[in-house]
C-alpha positions as CSV (number, residue, x, y, z in Angstrom):
1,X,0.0,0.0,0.0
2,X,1.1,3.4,-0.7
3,X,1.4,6.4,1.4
4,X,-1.3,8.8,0.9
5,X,-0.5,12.2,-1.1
6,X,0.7,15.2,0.3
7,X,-1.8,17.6,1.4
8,X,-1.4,20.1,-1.6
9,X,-2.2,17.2,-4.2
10,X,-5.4,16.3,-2.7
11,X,-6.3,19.8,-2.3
12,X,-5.4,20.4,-6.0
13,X,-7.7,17.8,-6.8
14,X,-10.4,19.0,-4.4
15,X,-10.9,22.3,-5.8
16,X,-11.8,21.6,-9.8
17,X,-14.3,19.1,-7.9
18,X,-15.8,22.1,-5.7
19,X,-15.8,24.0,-8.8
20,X,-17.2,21.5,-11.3
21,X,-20.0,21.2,-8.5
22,X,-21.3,24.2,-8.1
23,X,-21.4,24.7,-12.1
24,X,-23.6,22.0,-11.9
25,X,-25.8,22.5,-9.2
26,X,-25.9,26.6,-10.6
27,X,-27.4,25.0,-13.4
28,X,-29.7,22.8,-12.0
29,X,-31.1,25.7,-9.6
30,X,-31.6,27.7,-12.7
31,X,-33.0,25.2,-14.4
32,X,-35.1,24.4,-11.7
33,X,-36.3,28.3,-11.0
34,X,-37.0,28.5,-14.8
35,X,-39.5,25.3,-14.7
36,X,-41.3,26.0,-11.9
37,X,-42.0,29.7,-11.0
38,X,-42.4,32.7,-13.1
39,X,-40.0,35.2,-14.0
40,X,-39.9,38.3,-12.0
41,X,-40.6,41.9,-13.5
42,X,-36.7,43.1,-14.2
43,X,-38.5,46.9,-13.4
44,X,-38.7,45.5,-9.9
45,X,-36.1,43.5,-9.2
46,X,-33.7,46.4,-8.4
47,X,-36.2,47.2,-5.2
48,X,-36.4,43.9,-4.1
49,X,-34.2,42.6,-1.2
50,X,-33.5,38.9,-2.7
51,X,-31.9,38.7,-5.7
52,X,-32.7,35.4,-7.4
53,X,-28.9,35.4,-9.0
54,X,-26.9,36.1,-5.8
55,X,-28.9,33.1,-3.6
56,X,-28.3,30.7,-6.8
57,X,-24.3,32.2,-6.2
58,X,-24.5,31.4,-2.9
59,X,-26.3,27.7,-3.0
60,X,-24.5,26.9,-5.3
61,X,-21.0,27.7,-3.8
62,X,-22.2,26.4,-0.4
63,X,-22.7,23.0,-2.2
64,X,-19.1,22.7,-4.3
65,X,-17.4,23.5,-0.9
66,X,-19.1,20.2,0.7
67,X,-18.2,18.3,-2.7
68,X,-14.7,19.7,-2.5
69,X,-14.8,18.5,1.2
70,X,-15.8,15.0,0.2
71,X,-13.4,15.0,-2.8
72,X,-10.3,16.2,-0.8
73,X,-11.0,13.4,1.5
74,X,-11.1,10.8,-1.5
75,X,-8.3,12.0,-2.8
76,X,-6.7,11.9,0.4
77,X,-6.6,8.5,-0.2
78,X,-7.0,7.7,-3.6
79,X,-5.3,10.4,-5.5
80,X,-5.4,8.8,-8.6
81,X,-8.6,7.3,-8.8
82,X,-10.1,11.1,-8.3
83,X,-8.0,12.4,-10.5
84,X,-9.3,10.1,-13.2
85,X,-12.8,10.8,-12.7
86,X,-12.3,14.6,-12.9
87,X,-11.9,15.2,-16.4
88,X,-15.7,13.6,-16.9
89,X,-17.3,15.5,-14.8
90,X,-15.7,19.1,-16.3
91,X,-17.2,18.0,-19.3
92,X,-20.4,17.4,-17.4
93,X,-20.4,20.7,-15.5
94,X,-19.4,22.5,-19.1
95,X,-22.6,21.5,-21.0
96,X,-24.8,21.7,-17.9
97,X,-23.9,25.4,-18.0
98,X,-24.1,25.4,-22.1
99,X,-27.7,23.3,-21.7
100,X,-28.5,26.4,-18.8
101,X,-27.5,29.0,-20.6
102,X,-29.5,28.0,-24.4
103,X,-32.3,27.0,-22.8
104,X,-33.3,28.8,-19.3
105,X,-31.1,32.4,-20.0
């Protein structure tokens, strides 16, 4: 058995994983808000006190630091294995955001 990677590998590996998550789950809560409520006036969106954009932000970073948390551990002790399965899921996160953005701008 080998010894785990260093700290900086499995955080290096952790990120893209936070990242690719919260494309993803940005998309899906777009997605999501576009399916099943109605779109908001923009003439009164500047007085309102919840922006729809900043709590999709903010959901959606909150969730791809827990998936970075859970990949850093992973990683922790199978670099290469989450290192593999990266690349895949980029691709995923990359046309959830292209699907998002053509179909629920």
């Amino acid at each position: 058995m080998s010894a785990p990677p260093r700290p900086g590998v499995a955080a290096g590996i952790a990120v893209p994983w936070g990242g690719a998550a919260a494309v993803i789950v940005y998309a899906a809560l777009r997605a999501a808000q576009v399916a099943f409520t109605r779109e908001a006036n923009p003439a009164t969106i500047v007085w309102t006190a919840h922006s729809g954009y900043v709590w999709r932000a903010l959901i959606a970073g909150y969730a791809g630091g827990m998936a970075a948390i859970v990949a850093y551990v992973v990683a922790r002790r199978d670099a290469e294995r989450a290192a593999r399965a990266l690349p895949p899921v980029i691709v995923a996160a990359a046309g959830a955001i292209a699907a998002q953005a053509w179909l629920a701008p």
